[in-house]
Backbone as numpy.savetxt, mean C-alpha at the origin, in Angstrom:
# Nx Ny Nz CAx CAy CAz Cx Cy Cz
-2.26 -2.63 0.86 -3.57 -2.85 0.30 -4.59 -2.69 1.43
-5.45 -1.79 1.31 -6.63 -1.86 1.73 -7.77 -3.12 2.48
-8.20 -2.86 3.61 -8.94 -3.93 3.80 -9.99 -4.03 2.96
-10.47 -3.01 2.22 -11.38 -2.97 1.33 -11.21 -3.96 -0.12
-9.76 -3.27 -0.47 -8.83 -4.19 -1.49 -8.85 -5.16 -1.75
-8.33 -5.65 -0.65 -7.98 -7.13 -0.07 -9.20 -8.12 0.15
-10.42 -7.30 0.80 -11.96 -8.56 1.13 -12.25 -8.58 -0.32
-12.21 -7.77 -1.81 -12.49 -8.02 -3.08 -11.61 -9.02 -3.50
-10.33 -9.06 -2.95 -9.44 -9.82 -3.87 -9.78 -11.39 -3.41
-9.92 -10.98 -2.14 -10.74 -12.90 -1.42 -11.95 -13.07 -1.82
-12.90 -12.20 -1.96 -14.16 -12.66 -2.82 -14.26 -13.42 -4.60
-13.13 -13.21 -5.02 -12.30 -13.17 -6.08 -12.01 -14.57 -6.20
-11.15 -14.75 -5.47 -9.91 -15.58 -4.87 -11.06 -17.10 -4.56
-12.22 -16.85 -3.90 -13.36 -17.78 -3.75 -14.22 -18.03 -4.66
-13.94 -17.71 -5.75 -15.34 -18.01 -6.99 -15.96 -17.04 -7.27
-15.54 -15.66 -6.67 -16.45 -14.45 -6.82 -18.01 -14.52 -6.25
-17.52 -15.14 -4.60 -18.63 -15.21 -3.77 -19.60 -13.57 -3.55
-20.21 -13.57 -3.59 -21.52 -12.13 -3.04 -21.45 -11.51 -1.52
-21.67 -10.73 -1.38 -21.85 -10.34 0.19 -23.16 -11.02 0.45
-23.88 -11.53 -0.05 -25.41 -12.52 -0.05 -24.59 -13.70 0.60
-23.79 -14.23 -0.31 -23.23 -15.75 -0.17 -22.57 -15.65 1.20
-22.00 -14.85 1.67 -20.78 -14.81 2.41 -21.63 -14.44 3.93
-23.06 -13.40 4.14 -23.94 -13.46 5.09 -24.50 -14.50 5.50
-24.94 -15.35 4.35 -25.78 -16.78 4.60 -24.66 -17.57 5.42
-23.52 -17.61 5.11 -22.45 -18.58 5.32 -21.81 -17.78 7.02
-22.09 -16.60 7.36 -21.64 -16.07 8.25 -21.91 -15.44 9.53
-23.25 -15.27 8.95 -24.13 -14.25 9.72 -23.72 -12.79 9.46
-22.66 -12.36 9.09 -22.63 -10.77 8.99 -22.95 -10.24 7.65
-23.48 -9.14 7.87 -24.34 -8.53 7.03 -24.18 -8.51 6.18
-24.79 -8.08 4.73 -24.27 -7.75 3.61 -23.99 -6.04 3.67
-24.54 -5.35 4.81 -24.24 -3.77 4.83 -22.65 -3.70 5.40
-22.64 -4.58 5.88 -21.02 -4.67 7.16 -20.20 -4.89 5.82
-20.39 -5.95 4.95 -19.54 -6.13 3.81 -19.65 -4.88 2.68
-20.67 -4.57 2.86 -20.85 -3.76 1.40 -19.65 -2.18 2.30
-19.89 -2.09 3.57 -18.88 -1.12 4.05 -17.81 -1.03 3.92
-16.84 -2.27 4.26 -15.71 -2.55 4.48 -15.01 -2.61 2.72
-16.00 -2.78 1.97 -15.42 -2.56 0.83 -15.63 -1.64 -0.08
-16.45 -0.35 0.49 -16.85 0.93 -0.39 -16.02 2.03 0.40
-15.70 1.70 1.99 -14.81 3.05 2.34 -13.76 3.25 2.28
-13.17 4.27 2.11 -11.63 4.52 1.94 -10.81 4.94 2.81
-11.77 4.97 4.26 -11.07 4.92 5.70 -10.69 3.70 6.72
-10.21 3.82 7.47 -10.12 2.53 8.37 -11.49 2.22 8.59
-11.68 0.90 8.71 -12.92 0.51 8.79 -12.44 -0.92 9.43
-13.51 -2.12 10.02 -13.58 -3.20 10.27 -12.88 -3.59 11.83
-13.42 -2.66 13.11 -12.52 -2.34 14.20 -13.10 -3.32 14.80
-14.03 -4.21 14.61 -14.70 -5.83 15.07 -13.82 -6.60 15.03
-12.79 -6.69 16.08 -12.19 -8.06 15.89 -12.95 -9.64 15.48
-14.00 -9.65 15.83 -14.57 -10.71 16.18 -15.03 -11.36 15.62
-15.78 -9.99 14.11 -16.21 -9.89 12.71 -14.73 -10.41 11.84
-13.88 -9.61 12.04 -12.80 -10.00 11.16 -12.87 -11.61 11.35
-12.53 -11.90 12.88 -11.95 -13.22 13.04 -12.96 -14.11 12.04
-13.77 -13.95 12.07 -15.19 -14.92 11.30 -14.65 -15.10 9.86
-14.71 -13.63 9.39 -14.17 -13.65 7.95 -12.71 -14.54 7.79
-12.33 -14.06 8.62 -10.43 -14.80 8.48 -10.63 -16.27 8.00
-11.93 -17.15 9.32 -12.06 -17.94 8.92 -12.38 -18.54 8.10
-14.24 -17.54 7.43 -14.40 -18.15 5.57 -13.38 -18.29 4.96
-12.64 -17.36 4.98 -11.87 -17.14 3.54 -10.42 -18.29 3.76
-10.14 -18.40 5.02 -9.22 -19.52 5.20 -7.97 -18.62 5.32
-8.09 -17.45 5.95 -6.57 -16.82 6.33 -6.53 -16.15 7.68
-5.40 -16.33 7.57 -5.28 -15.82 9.38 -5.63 -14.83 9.54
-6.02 -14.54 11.36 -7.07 -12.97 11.39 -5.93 -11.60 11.38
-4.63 -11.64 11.72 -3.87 -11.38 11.80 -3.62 -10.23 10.36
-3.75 -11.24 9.22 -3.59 -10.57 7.77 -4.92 -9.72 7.47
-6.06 -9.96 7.92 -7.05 -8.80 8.10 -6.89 -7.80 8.44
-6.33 -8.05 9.71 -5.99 -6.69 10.75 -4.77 -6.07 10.15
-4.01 -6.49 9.46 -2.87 -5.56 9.41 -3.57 -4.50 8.06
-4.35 -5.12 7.10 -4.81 -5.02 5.50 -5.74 -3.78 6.31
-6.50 -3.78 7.60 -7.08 -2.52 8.11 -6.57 -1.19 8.28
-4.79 -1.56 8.74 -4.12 -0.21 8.87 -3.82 0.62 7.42
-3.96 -0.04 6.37 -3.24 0.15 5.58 -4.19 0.81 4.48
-4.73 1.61 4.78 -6.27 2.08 4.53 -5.89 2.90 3.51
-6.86 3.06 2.62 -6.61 4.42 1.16 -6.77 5.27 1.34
-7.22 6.02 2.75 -6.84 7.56 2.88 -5.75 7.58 3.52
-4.87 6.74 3.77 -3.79 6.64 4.63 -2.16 7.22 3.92
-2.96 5.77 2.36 -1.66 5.80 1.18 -2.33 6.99 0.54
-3.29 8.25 0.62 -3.57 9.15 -0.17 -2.86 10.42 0.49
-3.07 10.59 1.48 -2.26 11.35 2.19 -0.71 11.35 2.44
-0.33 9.67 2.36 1.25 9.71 2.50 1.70 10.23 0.76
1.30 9.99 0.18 1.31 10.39 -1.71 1.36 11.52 -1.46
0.22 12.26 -0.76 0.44 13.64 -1.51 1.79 14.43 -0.77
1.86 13.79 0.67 2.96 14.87 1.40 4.56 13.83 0.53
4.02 12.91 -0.17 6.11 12.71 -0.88 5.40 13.39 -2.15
4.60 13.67 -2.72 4.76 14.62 -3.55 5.14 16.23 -3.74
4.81 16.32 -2.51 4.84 17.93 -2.55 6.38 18.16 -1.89
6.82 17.29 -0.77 8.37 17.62 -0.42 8.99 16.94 -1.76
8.98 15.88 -2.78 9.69 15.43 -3.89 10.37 14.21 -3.23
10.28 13.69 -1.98 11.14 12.60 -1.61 11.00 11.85 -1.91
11.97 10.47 -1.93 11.44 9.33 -2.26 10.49 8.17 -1.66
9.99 7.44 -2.21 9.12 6.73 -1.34 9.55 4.97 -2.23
9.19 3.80 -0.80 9.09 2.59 -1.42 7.87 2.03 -1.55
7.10 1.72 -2.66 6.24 1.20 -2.75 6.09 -0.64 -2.83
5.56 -1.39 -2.23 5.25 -2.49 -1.61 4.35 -3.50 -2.56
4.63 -3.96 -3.80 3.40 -4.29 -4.44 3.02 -6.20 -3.62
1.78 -6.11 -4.08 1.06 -7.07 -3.90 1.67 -8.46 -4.17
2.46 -8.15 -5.73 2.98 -9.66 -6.46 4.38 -9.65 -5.71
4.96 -9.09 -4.65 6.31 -9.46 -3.72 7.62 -8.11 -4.58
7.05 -7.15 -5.84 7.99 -6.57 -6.67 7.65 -5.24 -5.64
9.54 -4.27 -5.31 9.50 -3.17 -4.87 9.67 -2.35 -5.69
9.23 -1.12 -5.69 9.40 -0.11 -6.58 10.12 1.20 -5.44
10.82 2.23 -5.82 11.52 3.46 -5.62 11.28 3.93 -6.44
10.95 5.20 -6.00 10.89 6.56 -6.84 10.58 8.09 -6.33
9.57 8.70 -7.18 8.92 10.36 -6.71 7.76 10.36 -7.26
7.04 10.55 -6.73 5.54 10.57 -7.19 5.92 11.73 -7.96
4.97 11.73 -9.11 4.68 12.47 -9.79 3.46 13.02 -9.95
2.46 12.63 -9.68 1.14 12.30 -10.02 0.09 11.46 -9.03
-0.81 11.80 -9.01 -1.62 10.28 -8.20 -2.98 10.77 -7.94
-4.22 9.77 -8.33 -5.39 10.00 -8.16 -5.75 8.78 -7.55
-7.26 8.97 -7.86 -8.26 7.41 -6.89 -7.31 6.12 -7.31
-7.42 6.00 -8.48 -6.45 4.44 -9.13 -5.23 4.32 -9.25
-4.71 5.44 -9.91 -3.18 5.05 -10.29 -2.29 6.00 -9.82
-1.16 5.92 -9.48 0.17 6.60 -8.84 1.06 6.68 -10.12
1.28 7.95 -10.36 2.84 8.04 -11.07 3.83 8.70 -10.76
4.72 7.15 -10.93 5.70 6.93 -10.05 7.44 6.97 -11.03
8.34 8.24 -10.87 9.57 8.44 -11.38 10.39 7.41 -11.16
10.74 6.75 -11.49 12.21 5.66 -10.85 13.18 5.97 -10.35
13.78 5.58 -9.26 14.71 6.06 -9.00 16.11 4.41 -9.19
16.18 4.23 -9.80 17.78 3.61 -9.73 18.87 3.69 -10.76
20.18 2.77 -10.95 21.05 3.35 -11.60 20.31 2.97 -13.40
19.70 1.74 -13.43 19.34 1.22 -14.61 17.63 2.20 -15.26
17.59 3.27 -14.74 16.25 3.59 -15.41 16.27 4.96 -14.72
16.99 5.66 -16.05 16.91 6.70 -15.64 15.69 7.51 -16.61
14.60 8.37 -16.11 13.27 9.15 -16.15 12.56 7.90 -16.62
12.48 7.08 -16.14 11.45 6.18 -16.28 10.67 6.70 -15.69
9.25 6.36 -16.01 8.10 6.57 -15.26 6.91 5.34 -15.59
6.66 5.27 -14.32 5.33 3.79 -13.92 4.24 4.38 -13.55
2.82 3.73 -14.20 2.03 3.84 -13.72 1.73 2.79 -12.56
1.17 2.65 -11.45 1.23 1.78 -10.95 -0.35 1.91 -10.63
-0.98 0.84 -10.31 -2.99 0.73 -9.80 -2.97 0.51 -8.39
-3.61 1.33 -7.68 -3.40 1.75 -6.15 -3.62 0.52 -5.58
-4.64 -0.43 -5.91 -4.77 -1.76 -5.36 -3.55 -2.72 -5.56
-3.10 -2.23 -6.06 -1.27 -3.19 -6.66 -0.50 -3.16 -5.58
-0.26 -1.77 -4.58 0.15 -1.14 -3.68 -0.43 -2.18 -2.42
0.62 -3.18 -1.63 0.34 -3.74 -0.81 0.81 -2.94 0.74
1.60 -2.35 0.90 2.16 -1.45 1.20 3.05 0.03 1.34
3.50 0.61 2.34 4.27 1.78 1.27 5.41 2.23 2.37
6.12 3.25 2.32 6.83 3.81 3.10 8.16 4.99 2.51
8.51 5.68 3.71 9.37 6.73 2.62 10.69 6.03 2.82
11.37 6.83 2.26 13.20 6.23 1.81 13.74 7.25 2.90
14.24 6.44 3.26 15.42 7.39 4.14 16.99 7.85 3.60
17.43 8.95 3.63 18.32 9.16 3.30 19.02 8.09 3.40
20.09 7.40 2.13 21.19 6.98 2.07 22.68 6.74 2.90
22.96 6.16 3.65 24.15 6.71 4.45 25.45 6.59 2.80
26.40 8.22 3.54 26.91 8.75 2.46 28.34 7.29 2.26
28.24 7.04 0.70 29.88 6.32 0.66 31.38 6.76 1.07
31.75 5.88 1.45 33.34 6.04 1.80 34.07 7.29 1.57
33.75 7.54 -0.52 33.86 8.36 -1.50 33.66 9.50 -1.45
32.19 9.66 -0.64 31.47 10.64 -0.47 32.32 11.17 0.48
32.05 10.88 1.66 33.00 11.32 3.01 34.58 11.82 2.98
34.98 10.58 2.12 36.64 11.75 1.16 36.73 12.50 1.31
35.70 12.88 -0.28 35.58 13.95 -1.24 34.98 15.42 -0.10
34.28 15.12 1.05 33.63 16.23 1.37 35.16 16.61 2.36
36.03 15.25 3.00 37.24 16.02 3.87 37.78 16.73 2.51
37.85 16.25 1.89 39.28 17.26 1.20 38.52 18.26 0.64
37.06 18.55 0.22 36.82 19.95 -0.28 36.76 20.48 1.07
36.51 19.74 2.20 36.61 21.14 3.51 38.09 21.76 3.87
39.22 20.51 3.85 40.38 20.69 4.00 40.77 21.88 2.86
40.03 21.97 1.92 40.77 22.45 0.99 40.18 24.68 0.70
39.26 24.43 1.76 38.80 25.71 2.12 39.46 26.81 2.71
């Protein structure tokens, strides 16, 4: 999730405080806020700013800074290159649930996402990009026991 994401979901999370409410209470701007939550690049490289916020909102500065790397041109770009090779990717949601699959699809909001496991086969999820707390690709499988067999004896058998 986005640091952008994430300062809405704590504005939220507080009574649906204002970038008004949150300047009076802070000193930083309402332009610094209105930034950090309209861009879709890394943004918020003020430690110092974060640390302040960490403190309104009552979370460590730590979970700011990481919610910075994790920026929406970051997850837009990792989307499009597992779309176009077809690999799989793990998606990271917000509520602690992992998802696997293949992108299929994906714009500003929503990702669609193929399933990949034994219980759901062509399933397909929409998922809402802010849902997306994190992401990452799948790494090949190391092959089963079975696998490794089956490949001696079709080589043996060449």
């Amino acid at each position: 999730m986005s640091l952008s994401d994430y300062t809405k979901l704590l504005r939220a999370l507080h009574g649906g405080v204002t970038p008004l409410e949150i300047q009076e209470a802070t000193g930083i701007s309402c332009a610094v806020i209105g930034e950090i939550e309209t861009k879709y690049r890394r943004v918020g490289d003020d430690d110092a700013m974060l640390s302040t916020l960490a403190t309104y909102f009552g979370v460590p500065l730590d979970e700011l800074q990481r919610h910075r790397e994790w920026y929406r041109k970051r997850l837009t770009a990792f989307l499009a290159e597992a779309r176009s090779n077809g690999k799989p990717i793990r998606l990271f949601l917000t509520n602690g649930e992992q998802l696997v699959g293949v992108v299929v699809n994906a714009d500003k909001m929503v990702i669609r996402l193929r399933l990949l496991s034994k219980d759901a086969e062509d399933v397909e999820l929409m998922v809402q990009r802010h849902a997306v707390d994190h992401w990452e690709p799948v790494s090949s499988p190391e092959p089963s026991l079975e696998q490794v067999e089956a490949a001696i004896l079709h080589d043996s058998n060449v």
